[in-house]
N, CA, C and O atoms as a DFTB+ gen file, in Angstrom:
404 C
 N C O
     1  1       1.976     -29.265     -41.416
     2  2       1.946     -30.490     -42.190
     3  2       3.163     -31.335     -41.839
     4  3       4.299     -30.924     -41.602
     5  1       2.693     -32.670     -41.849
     6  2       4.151     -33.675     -41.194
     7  2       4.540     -34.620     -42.337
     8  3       3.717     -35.519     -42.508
     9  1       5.676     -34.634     -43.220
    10  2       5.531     -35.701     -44.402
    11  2       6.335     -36.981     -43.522
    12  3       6.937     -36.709     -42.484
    13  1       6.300     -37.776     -43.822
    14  2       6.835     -38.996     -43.039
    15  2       7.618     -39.299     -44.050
    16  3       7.385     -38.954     -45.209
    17  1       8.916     -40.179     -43.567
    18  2      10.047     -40.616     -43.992
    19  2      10.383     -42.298     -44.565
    20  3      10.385     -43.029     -43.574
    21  1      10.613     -42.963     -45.640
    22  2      10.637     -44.501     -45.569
    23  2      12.161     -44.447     -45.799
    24  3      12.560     -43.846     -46.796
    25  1      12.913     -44.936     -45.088
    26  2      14.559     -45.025     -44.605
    27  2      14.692     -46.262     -44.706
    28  3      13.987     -47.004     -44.021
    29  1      15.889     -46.896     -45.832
    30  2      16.052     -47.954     -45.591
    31  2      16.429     -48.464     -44.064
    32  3      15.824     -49.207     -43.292
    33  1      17.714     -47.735     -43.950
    34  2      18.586     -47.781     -42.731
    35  2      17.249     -47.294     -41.480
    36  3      16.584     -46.281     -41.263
    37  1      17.351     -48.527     -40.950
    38  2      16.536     -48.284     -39.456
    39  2      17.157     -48.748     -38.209
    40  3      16.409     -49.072     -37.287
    41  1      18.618     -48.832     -38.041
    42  2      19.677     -48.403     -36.956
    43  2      20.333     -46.876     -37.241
    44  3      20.822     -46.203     -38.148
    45  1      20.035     -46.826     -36.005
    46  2      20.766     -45.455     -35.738
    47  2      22.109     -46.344     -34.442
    48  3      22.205     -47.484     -33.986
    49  1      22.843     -45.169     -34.295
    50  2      23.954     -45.098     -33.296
    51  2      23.968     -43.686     -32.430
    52  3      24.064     -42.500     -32.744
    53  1      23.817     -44.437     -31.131
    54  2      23.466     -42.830     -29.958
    55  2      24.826     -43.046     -29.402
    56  3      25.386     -44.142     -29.395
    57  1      25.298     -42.008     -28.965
    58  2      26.108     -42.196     -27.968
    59  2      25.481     -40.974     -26.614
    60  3      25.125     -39.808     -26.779
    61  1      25.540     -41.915     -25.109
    62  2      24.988     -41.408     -24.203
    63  2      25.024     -40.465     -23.813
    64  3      25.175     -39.607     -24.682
    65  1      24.929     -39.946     -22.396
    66  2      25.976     -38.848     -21.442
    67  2      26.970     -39.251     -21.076
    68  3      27.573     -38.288     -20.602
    69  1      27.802     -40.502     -20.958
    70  2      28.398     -40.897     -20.285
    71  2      29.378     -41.623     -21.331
    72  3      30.415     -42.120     -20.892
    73  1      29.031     -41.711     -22.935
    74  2      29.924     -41.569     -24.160
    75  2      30.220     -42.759     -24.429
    76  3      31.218     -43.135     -25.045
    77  1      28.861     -43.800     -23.714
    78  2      28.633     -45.402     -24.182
    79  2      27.632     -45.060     -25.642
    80  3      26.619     -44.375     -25.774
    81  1      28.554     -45.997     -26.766
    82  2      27.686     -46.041     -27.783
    83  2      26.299     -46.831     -27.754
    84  3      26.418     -47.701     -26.891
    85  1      24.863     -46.899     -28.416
    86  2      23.829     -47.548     -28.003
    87  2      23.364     -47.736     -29.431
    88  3      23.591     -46.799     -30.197
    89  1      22.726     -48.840     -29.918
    90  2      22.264     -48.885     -30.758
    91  2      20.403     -49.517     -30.445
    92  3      19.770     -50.242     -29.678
    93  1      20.228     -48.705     -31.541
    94  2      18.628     -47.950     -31.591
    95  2      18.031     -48.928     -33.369
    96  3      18.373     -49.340     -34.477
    97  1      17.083     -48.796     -32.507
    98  2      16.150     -48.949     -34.209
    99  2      15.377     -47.541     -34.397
   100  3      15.180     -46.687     -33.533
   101  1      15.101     -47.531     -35.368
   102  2      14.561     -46.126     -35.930
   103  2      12.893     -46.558     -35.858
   104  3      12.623     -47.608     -36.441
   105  1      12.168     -46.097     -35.432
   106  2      10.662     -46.257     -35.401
   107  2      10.182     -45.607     -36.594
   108  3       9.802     -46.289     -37.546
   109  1      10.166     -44.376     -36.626
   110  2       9.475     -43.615     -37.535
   111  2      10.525     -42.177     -37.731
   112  3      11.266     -41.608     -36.929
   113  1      10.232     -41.935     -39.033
   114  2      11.197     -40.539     -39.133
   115  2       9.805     -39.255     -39.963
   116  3       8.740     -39.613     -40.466
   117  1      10.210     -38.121     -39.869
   118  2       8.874     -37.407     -40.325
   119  2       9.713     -35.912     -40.324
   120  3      10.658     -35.592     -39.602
   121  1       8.864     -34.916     -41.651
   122  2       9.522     -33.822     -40.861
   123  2       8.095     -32.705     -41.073
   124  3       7.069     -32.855     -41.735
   125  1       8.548     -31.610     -40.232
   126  2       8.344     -30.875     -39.767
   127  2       8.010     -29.657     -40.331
   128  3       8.563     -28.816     -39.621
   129  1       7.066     -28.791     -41.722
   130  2       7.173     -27.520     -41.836
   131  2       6.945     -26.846     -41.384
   132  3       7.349     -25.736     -41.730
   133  1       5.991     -27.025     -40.087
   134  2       5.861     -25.216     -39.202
   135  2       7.328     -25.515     -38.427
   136  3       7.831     -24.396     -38.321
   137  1       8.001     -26.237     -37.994
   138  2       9.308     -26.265     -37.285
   139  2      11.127     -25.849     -38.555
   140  3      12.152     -25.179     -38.424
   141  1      10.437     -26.879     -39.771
   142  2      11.593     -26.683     -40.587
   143  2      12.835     -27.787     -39.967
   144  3      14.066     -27.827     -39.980
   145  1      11.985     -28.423     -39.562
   146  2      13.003     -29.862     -39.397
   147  2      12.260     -31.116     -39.509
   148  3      11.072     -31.430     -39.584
   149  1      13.595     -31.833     -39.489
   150  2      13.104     -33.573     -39.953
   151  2      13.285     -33.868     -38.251
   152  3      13.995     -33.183     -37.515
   153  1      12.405     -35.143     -37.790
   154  2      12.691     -35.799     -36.382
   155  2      12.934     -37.393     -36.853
   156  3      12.852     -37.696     -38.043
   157  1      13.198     -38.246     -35.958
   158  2      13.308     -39.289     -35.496
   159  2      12.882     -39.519     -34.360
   160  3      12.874     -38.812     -33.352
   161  1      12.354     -41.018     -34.631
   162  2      11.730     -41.454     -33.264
   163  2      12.562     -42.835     -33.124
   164  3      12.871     -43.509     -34.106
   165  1      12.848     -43.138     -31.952
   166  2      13.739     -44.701     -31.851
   167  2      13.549     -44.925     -30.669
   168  3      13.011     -44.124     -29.903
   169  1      14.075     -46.340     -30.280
   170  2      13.854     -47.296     -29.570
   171  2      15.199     -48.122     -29.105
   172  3      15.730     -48.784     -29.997
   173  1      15.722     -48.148     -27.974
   174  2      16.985     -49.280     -27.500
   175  2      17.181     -50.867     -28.540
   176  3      16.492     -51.866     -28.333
   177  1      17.729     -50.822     -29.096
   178  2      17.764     -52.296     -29.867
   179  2      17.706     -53.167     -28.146
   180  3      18.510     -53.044     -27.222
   181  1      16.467     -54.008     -28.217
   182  2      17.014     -55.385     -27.190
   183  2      16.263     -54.842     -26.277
   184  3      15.808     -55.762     -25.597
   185  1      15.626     -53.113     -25.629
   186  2      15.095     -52.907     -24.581
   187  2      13.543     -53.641     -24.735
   188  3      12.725     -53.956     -25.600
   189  1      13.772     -53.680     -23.125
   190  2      12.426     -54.659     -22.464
   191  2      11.082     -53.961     -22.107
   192  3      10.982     -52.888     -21.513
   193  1       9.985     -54.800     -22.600
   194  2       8.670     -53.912     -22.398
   195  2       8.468     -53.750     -20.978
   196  3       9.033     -54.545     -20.227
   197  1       7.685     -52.760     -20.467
   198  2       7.328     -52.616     -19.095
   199  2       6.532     -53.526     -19.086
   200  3       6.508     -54.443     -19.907
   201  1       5.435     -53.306     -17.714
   202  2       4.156     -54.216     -17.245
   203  2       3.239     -53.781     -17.906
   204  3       2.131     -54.104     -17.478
   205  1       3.253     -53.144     -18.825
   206  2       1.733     -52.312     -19.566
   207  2       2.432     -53.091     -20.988
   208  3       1.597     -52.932     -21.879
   209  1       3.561     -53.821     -21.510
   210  2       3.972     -54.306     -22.640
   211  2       4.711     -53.273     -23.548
   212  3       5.038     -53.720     -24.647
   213  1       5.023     -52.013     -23.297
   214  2       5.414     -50.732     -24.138
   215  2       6.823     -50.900     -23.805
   216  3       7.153     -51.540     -22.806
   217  1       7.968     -50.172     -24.862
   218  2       9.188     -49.609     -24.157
   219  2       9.197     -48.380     -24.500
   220  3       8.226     -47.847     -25.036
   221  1      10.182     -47.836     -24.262
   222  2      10.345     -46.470     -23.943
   223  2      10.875     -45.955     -25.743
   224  3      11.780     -46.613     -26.257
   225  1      10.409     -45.104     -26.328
   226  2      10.533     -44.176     -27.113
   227  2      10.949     -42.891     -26.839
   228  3      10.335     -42.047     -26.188
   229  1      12.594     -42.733     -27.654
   230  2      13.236     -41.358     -27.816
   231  2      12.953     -40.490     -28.824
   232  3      12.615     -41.052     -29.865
   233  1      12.975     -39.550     -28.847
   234  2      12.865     -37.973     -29.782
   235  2      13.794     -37.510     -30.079
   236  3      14.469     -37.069     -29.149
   237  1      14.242     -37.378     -31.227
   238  2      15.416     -36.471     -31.408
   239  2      14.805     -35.529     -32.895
   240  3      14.142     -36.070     -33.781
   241  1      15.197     -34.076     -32.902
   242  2      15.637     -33.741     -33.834
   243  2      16.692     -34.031     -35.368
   244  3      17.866     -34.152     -35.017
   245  1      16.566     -34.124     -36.504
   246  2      17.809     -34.438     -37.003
   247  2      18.021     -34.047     -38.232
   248  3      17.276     -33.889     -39.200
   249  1      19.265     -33.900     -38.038
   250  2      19.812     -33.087     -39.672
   251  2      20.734     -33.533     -40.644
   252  3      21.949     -33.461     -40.460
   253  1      20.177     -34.030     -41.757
   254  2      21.023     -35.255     -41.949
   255  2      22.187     -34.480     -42.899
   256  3      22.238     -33.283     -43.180
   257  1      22.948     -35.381     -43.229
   258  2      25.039     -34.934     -43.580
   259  2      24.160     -35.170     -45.520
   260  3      23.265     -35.758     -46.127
   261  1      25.187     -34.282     -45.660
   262  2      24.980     -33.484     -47.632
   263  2      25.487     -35.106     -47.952
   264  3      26.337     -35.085     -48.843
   265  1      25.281     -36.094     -47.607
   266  2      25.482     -37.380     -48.140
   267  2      24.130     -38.415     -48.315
   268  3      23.849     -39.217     -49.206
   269  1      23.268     -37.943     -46.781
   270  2      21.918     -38.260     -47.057
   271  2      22.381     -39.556     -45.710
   272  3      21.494     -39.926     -44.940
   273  1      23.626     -40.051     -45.601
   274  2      23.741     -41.561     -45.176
   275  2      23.400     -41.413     -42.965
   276  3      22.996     -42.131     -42.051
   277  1      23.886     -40.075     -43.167
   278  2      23.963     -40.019     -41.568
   279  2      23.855     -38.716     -41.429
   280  3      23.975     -37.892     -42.335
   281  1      23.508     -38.387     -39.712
   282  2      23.569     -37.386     -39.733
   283  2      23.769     -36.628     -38.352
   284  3      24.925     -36.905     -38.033
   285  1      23.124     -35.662     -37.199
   286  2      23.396     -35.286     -35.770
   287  2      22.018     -35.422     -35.399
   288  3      21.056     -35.429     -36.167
   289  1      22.013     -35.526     -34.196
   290  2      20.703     -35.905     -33.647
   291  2      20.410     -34.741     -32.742
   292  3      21.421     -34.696     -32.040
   293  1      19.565     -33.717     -32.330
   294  2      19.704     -32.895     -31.285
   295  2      18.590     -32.817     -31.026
   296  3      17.610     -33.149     -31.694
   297  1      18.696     -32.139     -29.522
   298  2      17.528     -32.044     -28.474
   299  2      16.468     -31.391     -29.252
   300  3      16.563     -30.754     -30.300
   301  1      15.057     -31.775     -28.272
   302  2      13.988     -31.155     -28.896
   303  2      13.839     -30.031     -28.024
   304  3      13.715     -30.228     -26.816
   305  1      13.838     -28.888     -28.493
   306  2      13.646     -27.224     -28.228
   307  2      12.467     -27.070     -27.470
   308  3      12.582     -26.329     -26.493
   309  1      11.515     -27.508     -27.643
   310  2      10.024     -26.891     -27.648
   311  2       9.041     -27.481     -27.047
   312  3       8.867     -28.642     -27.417
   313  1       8.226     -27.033     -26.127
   314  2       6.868     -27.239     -25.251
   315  2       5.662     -27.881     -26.805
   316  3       4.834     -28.782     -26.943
   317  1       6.139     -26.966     -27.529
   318  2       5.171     -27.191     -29.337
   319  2       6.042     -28.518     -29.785
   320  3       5.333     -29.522     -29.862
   321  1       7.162     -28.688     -30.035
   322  2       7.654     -29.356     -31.068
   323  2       7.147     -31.100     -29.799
   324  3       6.787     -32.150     -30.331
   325  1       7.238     -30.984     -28.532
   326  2       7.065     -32.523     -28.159
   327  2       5.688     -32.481     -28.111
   328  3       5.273     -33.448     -27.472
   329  1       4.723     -31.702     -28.555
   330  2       3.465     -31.481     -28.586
   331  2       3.163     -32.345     -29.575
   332  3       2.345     -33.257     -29.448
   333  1       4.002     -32.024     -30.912
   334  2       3.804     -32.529     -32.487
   335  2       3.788     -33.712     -31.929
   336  3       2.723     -34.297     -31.738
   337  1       5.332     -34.391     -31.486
   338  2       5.734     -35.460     -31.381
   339  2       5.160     -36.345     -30.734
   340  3       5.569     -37.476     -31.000
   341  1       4.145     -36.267     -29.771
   342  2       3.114     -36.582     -28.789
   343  2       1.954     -37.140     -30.185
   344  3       1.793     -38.339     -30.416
   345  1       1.495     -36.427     -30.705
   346  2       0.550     -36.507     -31.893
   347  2       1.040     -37.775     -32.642
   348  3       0.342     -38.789     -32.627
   349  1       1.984     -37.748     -33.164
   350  2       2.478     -38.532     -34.245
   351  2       2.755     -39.984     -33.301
   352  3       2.675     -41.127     -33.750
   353  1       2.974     -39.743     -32.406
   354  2       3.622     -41.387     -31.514
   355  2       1.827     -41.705     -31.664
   356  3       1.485     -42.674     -32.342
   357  1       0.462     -40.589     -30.807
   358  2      -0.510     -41.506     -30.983
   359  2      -1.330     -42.229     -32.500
   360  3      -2.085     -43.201     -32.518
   361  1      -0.741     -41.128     -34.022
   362  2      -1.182     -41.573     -35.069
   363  2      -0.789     -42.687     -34.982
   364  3      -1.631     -43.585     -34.979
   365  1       0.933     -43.088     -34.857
   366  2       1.469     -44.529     -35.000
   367  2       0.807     -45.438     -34.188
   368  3       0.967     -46.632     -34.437
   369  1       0.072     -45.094     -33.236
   370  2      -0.031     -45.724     -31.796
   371  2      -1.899     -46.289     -32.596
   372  3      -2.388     -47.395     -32.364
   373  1      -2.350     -45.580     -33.178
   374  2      -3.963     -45.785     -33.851
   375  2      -3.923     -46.739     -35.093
   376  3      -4.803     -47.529     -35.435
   377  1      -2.184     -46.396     -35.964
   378  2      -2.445     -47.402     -37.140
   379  2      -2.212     -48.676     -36.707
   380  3      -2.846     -49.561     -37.283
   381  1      -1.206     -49.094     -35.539
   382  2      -0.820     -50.469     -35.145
   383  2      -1.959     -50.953     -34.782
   384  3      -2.301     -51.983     -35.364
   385  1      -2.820     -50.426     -33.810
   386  2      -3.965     -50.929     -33.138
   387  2      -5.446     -51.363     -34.141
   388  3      -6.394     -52.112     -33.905
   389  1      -5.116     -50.550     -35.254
   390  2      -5.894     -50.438     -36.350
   391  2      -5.537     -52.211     -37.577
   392  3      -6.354     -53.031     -37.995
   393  1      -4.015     -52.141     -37.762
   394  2      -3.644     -53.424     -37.917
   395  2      -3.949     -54.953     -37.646
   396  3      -4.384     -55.883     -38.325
   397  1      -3.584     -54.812     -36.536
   398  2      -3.763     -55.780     -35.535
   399  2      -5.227     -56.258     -35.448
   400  3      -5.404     -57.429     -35.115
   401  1      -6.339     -55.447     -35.721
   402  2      -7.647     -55.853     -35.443
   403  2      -7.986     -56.782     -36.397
   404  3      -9.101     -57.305     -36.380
């Protein structure tokens, strides 16, 4: 089961490999009980659509700070867990298209 998240705050702050800070919008947040975690999904603030009109969407794991305000972002573990995450980008990907009509 996946409960989905309504976050006021929809910037996040990445910092890269290379320890440039990036700021992100938050797409969708959701968590996880067969995993036992919450994810995030985000997006480059300002990045440019390809030739198909899409940009690129990140995955992170995340665990947010006993404050609720912030929290660590970490890699996704699992062949299963980007499986979920695959699922949920096309639910989002069915309600927009569903919108729009």
């Amino acid at each position: 089961m996946v409960q989905e998240h309504d976050h006021e705050q929809r910037h996040i702050t990445i910092v890269d490999e290379n320890g440039n800070e990036q700021l992100c919008e938050v797409i969708h947040t959701f968590d996880s009980e067969e995993f036992g975690k919450s994810y995030v999904l985000y997006s480059l603030v300002g990045a440019e659509e390809d030739d198909e009109g899409q940009i690129e969407i990140f995955a992170s794991a995340f665990t947010p700070s006993e404050n609720g305000e912030d929290g660590e972002l970490e890699p996704i573990e699992t062949e299963a867990e980007w499986d979920l995450i695959e699922d949920v980008l096309n639910q989002l990907e069915d309600q927009f298209d569903d919108e729009e009509e």
